[in-house]
C-alpha positions, 0 to 999 in steps of 0.5 A: 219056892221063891222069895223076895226082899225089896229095901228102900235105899235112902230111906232112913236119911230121907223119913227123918226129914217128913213128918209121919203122915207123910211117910205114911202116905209114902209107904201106903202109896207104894206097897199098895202099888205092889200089892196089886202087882202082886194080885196081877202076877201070882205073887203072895205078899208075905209082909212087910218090914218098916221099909222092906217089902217081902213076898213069896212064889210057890206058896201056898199053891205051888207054882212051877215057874216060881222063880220067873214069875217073881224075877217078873214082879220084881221087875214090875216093882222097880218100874213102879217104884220110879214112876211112883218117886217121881210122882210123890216128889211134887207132894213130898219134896224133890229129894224122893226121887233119890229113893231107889229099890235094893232088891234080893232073891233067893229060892228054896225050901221053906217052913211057912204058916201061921203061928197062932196067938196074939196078932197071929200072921202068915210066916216064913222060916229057914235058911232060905229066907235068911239067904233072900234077906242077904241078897238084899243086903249085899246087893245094890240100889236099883238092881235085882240080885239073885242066888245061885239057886235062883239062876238055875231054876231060871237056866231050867226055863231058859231065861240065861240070857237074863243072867250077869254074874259077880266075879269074884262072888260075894261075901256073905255073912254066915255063908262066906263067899258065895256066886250071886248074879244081877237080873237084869232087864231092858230101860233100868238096867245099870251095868256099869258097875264094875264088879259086873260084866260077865254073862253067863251065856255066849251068843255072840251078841247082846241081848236087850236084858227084858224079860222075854 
């Protein structure tokens, strides 16, 4: 499997300032977006979490191109996002548009189901989803940050050149240091970061970074 954990970056400064019917049209008008996203590309929706959207590939039916079909969503989801900020900043107040979309992806193993009791949902456990959720965290707004296991399952379908390396690995709380790359993808792509630059692939040329 594969697993997905999609922040908001401002949001917290951002919410404190609208109302709650505002806010909620916010959120509703975004998750709806990636819900059909979702539909469109295979992706299972897990939940969400205030401002965080998480979902899963490979489950419940498995999917053997789980990994390159939620690196795609997750491209599809940062486009989406953007145009959808600036469309909601006429409504909600120019500043929406300094929202931007933190995203973490991880693959492995999973234990998922649904517990049963009170408001009974699907779930997902395991340290795979903790190293999602890290992913995230560690990341930075308006980039897709990837595992090492992740980057393999995508090496496997020959989709290196969509690979940039951290140098220098990344600090993980439980996992100390660990090699994490950024996906990156044509018209979004920020690679003037300077704890990026290193492709995990030598063609003697550039690539354009979409996912092709």
């Amino acid at each position: 499997t594969t697993i997905l954990f999609a922040d908001m970056a401002g949001f917290t400064k951002w919410s404190s300032t609208r109302s709650p019917e505002q806010v909620f049209f916010f959120l509703e008008t975004l998750y709806g977006a990636f819900d059909k996203l979702a539909r469109r590309y295979g992706v299972f929706k897990v939940e969400t979490i205030g401002d965080c959207y998480v979902a899963v590939t490979g489950l419940p039916e498995a999917q053997p191109d789980h990994a390159v079909i939620m690196c795609r969503f997750a491209h599809a989801c940062q486009v989406k996002f953007r145009l959808t900020v600036a469309d909601l900043a006429e409504t909600l107040g120019e500043e929406t548009v300094s929202l931007d979309l933190r995203v973490g992806i991880n693959s492995g193993p999973v234990t998922a189901g649904v517990l049963r009791g009170e408001k009974q949902r699907f779930q997902l456990f395991g340290d795979s989803v903790n190293t999602a959720s890290r992913m995230e965290s560690t990341g930075m707004k308006g980039r897709i940050q990837c595992s090492e296991e992740t980057a393999e399952r995508l090496r496997e379908r020959k989709k290196h050149h969509w690979l940039i390396q951290r140098e220098g690995g990344v600090e993980v709380k439980g996992k100390g240091v660990m090699d994490t790359y950024w996906v990156e993808y044509g018209g979004l792509g920020n690679t003037n970061d300077s704890t990026t630059s290193r492709r995990t692939h030598s063609t003697g040329e550039e690539g354009d970074g979409s996912l092709s």
